[in-house]
N, C-alpha and C positions, 0 to 999 in steps of 0.2 A: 910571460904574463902570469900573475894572481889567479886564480880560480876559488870565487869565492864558497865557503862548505856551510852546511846548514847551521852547525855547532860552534860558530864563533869564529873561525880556524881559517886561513888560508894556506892555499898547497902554493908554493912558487918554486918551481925548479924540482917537484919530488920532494921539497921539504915543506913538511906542515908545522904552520908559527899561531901564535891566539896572541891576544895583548896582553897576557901574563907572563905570556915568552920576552914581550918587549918590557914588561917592568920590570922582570929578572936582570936583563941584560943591564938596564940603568940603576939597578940597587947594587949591580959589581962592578961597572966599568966609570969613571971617569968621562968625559964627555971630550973628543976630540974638536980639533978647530971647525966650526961654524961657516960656511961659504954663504948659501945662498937660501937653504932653509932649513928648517929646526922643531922640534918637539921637545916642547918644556915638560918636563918630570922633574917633579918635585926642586922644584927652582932652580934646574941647570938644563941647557939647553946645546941637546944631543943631533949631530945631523941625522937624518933619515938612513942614510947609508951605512952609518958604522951599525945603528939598529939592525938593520934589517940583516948583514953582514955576520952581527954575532949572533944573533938570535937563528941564521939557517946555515951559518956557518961557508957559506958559498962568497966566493970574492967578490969583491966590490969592483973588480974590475968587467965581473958577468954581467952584471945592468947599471942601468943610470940611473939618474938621481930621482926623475919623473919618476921612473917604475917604482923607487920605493917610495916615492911621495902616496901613489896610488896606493901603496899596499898598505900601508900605514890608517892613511884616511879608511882604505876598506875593513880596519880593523878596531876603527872608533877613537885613532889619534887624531888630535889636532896638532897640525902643520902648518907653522908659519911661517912666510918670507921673510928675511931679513929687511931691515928697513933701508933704503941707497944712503949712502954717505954724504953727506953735506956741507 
């Protein structure tokens, strides 16, 4: 789990991320496929996990998708659900 720090910053896993670590990662990466939710930067929309993934470098297979929804919002992203298909 997150632990959130006074200076912006979350530690998850021993690695400490800020939301400038998450805007780096989307000014270099491409935005992979979109399941179930998402963080738009700058009009392309990034799942949570590839974020949270590049930005501490730790696999995407070590948490789920909650956990970086959580860390994300703890870090002043807005995440949203995909919409159900109709």
């Amino acid at each position: 789990m997150a632990d959130n720090q006074p200076s912006g910053s979350i530690t998850f896993k021993g690695k400490r991320i800020t939301k400038d670590d998450i805007m780096r990662v989307a000014s270099r990466e491409s935005p992979k496929r979109v399941n179930s939710y998402f963080v738009e930067i700058v009009g392309k929309r990034y799942p949570p996990k590839q974020l949270v993934e590049s930005a501490t470098g730790i696999s995407t297979t070590e948490f789920d998708s909650q956990v970086a929804v959580r860390l994300l919002e703890s870090l002043g992203c807005t995440v949203e659900r995909v919409p159900p298909r109709q």
